[in-house]
C-alpha positions in Angstrom: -10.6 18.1 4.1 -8.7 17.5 7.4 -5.1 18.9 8.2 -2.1 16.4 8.1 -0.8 15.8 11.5 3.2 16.8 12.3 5.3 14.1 13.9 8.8 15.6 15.4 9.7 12.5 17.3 13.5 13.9 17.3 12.5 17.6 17.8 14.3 18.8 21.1 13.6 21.8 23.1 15.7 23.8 25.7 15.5 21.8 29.0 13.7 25.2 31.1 11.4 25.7 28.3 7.2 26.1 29.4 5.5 23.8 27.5 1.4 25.1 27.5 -1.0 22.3 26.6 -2.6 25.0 24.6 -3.6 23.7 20.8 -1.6 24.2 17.8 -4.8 26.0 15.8 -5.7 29.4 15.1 -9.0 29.8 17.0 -8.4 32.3 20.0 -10.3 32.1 23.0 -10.9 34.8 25.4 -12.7 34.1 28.4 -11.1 34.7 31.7 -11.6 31.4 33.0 -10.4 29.5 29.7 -7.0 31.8 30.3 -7.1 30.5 33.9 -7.1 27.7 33.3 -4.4 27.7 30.3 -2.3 28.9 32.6 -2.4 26.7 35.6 -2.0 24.1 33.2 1.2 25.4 31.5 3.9 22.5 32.4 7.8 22.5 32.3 10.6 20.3 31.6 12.8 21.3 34.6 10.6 18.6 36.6 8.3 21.7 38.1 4.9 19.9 37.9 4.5 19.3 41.4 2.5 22.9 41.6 0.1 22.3 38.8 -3.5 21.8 39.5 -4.8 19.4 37.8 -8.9 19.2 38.2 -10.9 16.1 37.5 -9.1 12.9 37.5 -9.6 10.0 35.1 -12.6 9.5 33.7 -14.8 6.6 34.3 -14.3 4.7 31.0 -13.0 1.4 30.1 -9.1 2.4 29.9 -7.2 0.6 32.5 -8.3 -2.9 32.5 -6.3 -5.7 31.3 -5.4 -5.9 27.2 -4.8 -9.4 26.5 -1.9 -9.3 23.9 0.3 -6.5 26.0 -0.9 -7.7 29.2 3.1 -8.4 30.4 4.1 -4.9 29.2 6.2 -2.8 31.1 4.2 0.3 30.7 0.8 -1.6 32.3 3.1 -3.0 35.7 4.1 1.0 35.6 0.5 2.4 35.5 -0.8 -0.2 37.9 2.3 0.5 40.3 1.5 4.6 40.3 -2.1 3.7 40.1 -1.9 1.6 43.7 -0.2 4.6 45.1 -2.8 7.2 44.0 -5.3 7.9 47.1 -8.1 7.4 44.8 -6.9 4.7 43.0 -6.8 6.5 39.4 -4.4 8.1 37.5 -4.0 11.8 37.3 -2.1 14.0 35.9 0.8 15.1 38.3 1.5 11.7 37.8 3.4 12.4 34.6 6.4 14.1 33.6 6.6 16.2 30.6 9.8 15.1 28.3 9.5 17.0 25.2 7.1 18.1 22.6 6.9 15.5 19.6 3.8 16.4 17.2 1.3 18.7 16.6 -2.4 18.8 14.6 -5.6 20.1 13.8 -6.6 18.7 16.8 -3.8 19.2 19.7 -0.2 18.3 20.7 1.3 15.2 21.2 4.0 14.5 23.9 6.8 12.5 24.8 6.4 11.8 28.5 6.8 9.5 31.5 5.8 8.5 35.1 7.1 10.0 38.2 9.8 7.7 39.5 9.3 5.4 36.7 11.6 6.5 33.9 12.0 3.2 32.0 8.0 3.4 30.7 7.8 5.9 28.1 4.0 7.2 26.8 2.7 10.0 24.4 0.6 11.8 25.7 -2.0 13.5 23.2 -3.4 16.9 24.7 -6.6 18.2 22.9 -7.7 22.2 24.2 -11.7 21.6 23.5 -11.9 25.5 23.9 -10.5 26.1 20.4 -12.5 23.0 18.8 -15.7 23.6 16.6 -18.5 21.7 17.5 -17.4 19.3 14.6 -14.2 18.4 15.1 -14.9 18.1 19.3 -17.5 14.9 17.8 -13.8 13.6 16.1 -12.3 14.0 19.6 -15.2 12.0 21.4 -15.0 9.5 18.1 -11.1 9.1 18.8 -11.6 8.9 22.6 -14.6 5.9 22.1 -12.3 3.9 19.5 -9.0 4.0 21.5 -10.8 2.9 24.4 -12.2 -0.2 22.7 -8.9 -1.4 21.2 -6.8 -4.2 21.8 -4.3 -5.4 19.2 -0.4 -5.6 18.3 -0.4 -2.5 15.8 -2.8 -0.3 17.4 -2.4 1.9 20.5 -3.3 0.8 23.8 -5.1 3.8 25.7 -3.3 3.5 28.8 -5.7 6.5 30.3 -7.8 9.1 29.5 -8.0 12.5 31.2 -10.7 15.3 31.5 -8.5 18.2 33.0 -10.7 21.8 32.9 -11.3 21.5 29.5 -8.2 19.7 27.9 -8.9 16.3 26.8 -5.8 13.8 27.5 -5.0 10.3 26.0 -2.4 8.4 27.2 -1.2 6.3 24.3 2.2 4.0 23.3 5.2 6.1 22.5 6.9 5.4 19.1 10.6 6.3 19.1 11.0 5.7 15.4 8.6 8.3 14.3 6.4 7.6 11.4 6.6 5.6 7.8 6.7 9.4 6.6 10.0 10.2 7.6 11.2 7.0 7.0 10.5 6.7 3.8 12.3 10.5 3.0 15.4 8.9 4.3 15.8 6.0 1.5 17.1 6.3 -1.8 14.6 7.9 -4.1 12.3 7.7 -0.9 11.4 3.9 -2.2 11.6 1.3 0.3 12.8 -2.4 -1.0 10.0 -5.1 -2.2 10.3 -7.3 0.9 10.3 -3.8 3.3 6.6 -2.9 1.4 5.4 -6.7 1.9 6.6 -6.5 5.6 4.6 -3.0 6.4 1.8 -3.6 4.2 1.2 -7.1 5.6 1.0 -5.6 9.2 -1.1 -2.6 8.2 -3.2 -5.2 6.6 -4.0 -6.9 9.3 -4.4 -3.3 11.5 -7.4 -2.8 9.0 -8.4 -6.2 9.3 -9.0 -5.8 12.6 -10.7 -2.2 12.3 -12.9 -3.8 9.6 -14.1 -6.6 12.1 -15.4 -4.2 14.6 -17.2 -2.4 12.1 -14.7 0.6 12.4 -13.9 2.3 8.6 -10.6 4.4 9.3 -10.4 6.8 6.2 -7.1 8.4 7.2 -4.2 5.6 6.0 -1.1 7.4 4.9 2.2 7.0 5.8 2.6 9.5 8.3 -0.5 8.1 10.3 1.7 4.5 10.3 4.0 5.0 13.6 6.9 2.6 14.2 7.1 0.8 17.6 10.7 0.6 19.4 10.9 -3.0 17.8 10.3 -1.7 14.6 6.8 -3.1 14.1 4.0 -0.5 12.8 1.3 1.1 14.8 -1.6 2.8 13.5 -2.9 6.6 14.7 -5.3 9.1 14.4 -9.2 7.9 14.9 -11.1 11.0 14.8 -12.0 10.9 10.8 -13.6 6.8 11.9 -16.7 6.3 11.4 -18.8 3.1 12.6 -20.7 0.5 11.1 -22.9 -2.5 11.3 -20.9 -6.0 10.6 -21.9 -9.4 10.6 -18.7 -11.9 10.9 -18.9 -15.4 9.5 -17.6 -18.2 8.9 -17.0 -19.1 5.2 -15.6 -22.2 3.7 -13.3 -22.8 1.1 -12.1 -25.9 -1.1 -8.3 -25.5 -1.8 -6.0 -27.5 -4.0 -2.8 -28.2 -3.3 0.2 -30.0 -5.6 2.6 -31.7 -3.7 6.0 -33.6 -4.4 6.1 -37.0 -3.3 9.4 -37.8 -1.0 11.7 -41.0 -2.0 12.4 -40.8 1.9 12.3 -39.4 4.9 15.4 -36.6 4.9 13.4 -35.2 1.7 14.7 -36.1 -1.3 12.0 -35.7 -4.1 11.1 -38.8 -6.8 9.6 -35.9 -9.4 6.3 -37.3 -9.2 3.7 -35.3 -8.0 0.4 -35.0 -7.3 -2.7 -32.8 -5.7 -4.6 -32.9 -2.5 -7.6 -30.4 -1.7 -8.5 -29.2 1.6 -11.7 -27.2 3.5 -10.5 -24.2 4.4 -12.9 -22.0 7.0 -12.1 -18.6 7.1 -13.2 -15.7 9.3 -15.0 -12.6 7.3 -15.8 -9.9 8.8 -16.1 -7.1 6.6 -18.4 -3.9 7.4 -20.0 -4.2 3.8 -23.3 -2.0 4.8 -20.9 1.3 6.0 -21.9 4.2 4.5 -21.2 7.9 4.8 -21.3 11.3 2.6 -18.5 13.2 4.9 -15.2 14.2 2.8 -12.3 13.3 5.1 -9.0 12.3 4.6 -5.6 13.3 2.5 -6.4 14.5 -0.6 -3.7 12.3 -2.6 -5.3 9.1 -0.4 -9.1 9.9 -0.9 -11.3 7.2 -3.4 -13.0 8.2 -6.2 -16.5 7.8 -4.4 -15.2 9.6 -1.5 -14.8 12.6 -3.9 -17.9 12.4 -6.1 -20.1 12.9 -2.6 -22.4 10.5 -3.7 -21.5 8.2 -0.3 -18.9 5.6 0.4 -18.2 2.9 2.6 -15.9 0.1 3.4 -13.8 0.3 0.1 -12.3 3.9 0.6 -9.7 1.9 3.4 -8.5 -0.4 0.6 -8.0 2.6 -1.9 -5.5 4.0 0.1 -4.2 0.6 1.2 -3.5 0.4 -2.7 -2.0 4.0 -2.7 0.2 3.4 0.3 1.8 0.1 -1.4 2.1 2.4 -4.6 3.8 4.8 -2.5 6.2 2.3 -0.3 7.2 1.1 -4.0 7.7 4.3 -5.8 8.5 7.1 -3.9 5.0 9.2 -5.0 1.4 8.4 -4.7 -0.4 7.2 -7.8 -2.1 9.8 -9.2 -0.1 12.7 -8.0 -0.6 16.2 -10.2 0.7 19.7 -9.9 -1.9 20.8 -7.6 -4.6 19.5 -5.3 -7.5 19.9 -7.9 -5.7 18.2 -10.3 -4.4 15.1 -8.1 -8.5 15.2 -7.4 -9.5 15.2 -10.9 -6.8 12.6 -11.3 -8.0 10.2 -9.6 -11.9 10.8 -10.6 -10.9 10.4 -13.9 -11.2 7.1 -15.6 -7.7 6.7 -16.6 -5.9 3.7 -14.9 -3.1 3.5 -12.7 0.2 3.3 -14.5 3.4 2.1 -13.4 7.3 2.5 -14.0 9.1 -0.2 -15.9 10.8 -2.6 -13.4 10.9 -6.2 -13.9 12.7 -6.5 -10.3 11.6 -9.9 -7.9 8.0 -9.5 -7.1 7.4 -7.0 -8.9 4.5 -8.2 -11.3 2.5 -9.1 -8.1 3.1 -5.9 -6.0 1.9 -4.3 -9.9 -1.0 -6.6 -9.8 -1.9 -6.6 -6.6 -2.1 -2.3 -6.6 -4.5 -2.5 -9.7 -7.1 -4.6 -8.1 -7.0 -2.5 -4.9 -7.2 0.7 -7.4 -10.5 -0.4 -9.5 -12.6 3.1 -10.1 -16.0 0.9 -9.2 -16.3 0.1 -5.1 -18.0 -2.8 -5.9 -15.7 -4.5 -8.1 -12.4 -3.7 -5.9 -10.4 -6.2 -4.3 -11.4 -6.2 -0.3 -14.8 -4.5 -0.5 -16.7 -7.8 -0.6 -14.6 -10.6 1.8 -12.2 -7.6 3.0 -8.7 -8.6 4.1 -9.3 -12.2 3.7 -9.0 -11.6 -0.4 -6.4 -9.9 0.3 -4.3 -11.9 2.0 -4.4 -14.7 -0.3 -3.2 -12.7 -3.2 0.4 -13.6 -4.8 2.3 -10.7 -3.0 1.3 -12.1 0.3 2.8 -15.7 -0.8 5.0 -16.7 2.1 3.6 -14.8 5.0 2.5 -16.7 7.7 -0.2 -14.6 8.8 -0.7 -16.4 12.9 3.1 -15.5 12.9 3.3 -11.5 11.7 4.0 -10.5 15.4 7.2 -12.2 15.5 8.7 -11.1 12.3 11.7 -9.8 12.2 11.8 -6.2 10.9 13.3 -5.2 8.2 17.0 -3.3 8.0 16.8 -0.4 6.5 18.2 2.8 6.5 17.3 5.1 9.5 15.5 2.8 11.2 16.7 1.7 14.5 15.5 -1.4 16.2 15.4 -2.6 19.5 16.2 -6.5 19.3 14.2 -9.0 21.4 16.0 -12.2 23.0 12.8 -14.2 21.6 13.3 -16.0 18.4 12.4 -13.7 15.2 10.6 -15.3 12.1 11.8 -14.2 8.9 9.9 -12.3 6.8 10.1 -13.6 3.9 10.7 -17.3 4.3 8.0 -17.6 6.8 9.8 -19.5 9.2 13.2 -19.4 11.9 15.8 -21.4 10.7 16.4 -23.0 14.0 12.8 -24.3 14.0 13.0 -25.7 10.0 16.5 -27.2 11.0 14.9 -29.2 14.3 11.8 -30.4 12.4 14.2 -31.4 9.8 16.7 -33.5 12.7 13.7 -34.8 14.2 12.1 -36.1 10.8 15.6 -37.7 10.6 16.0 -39.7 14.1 11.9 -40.9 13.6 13.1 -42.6 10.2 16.1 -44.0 11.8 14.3 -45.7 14.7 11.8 -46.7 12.6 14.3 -48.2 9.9 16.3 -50.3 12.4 14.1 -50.8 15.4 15.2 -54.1 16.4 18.5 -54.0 14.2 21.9 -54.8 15.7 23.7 -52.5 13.2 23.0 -49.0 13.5 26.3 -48.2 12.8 26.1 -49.2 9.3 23.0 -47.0 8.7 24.5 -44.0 9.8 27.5 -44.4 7.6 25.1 -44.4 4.9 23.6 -41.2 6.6 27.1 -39.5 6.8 27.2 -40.7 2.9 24.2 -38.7 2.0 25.3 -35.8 3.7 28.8 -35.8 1.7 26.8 -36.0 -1.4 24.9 -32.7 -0.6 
């Protein structure tokens, strides 16, 4: 089993206070030039950095070229604007400036920090000593270092850069001032999250796996304090090094879907009662690594599948396990098969008893309930996602509403202790799919096409809007 990671994103620290890059773990290291260079490495809030040496810069990897969906970000026109100084062209790191210490792991420290003379671009900064590493978990650092470099989506991190200083390896990652889902949820009532809080987080986590899944990446660490929340309160996924990779073949797949509709008396709306039902191709995109396998036992004890414990091998369906578990969780307060100890949360869920649920016949309810049990089937083969993956998913009942093109521009939930940066640009709502303003002009200009159409050519369009201030009286 891995160690949970420790995110302190409001942890403060006396403004004079040496910060060393030196890991969190237990494993001492005693040559004289590891302690060299642990020491010339040992950085400072009181803006002393200028002295450090830094070694190597950047590596040669894919890290600084352009990410399509953050490619007007502030913090890229900040790293190409200290990257144009540099003399080499790359960034190093004198360039940043230490602002406090914000997490810790199994694996190294994470840091809040920024760019010299450019304070409004804020970065963690994740500091790995491979000095302390076993041979093991230095393969999860070059597995985390491989995956973050090939990422490019709205709830994962953008590697900004990575560093190779002595022998500290750096990523330079987004910053996420509202900590994790974690601590979030310990500051709600009961720690339970409302209904249309869970559908909004799992909807964007589900399409964080979505993605993963489509690149043949199986991520086997989702819990709640591995889901980071952005500045504008959308999620962002963490941690990489328990990954592993498979083959995947994406396709296209079509599907015949019926549709009942209400037929309109006219054009402002207004239903006859009659209905009746269209059907419609639907292609949709699959692309599900259904070949992964693996025998490693990774993960969060109270978040591992059934397969994952029995060693016999999993694969793909361990991420939708814990998706299941993390709804559970969002919903309840606990995960689902929770005991007094670790062996007995294991034997829990390696048993053959089913998931069980509290009574609560609250809106939505019955579908986030059935939606958890087909996610939480025993058998891999027969659980919902492990054949079509998120595209199952995302049609069941729980999902109704979300418009999936859309999920970036949702508007985040409001609860308690979270704190949201709002954006000028219009929000969708997350649970009626659609702004208002944009349902009330398709509305007005579904009105004015009818009334051109009704009187083109008439002389008296007065009377026809009298009739249309009638109807609106009668509302």
């Amino acid at each position: 089993m891995e160690d949970d990671y420790h995110y302190n994103g409001l942890s403060h620290h006396d403004s004079d206070l040496d910060l060393s890059f030196t890991s969190s773990t237990s494993i001492a290291t005693t040559s004289a030039r590891s302690s060299l260079a642990r020491s010339s490495l040992c950085l400072s809030f009181n803006d002393r950095m200028s002295s450090v040496s830094v070694g190597t810069p950047s590596t040669e990897i894919p890290n600084l070229h352009s990410r399509p969906h953050r490619k007007s970000d502030t913090n890229w026109s900040a790293i190409r604007a200290a990257t144009n100084l540099s003399s080499d062209g790359t960034l190093h790191l004198r360039h940043l400036k230490l602002v406090r210490h914000v997490g810790s792991g199994n694996l190294g420290r994470v840091f809040l920090c920024r760019l010299r003379d450019y304070d409004h671009a804020s970065f963690a900064l994740k500091v790995v000593d491979n000095n302390s590493l076993t041979s093991k978990k230095l393969s999860h650092v070059q597995t985390e270092a491989r995956i973050l470099s090939s990422l490019d989506h709205p709830f994962l991190p953008t590697l900004y850069a990575h560093l190779e200083v002595s022998h500290y390896t750096c990523f330079l990652i987004d910053f996420c001032p509202n900590g994790d889902l974690h601590s979030l949820l310990r500051k709600q009532p009961n720690y339970r999250l409302p209904i249309d809080s869970v559908r909004f987080f799992a909807a964007e986590v589900l399409v964080a796996l979505e993605y993963l899944h489509s690149l043949g990446i199986v991520y086997r660490d989702l819990k709640p304090e591995n889901i980071l929340i952005r500045e504008d309160g959308h999620i962002m996924l963490s941690d990489f090094d328990l990954c592993f990779n498979a083959d995947v073949v994406p396709k296209l797949e079509k599907r015949i879907h019926k549709i009942t509709r209400k037929k309109h008396s006219d054009c402002f709306g207004l239903y006859s009662g009659r209905s009746y039902t269209e059907e419609e191709t639907l292609t949709e995109f699959v692309a599900e690594p259904t070949t992964a396998f693996s025998k490693s036992c990774v993960g969060t004890h109270e978040y591992l599948a059934p397969e994952l414990i029995s060693g016999n091998g999993h694969g793909n369906g361990v991420d939708w396990w814990a998706f299941g578990v993390l709804v559970y969780e969002l919903l309840y307060g606990r995960t689902p098969f929770r005991g007094g100890s670790k062996e007995s949360t294991l034997r829990n869920i390696a048993s053959t008893s089913d998931v069980r649920f509290d009574e609560d016949s609250a809106r939505g309810m019955a579908q986030a309930k059935d939606l958890i049990q087909k996610l939480l089937i025993k058998e891999p083969q027969q659980r919902l996602g492990c054949t079509r993956g998120a595209t199952d998913i995302k049609r069941h009942p729980f999902f109704d509403g979300i418009k999936w093109p859309l999920i970036r521009m949702y508007r985040p939930p409001e609860v308690r202790g979270l704190a949201v940066k709002r954006s000028s640009r219009a929000h969708v709502s997350h649970v009626n799919g659609w702004p208002s303003t944009h349902k009330k002009r398709r509305w007005l200009w579904k009105g004015l096409s009818c009334i051109l159409l009704k009187n083109k050519g008439s002389k008296r369009n007065l009377s026809f809007n009298q009739n249309y201030y009638q109807y609106k009286n009668r509302k």
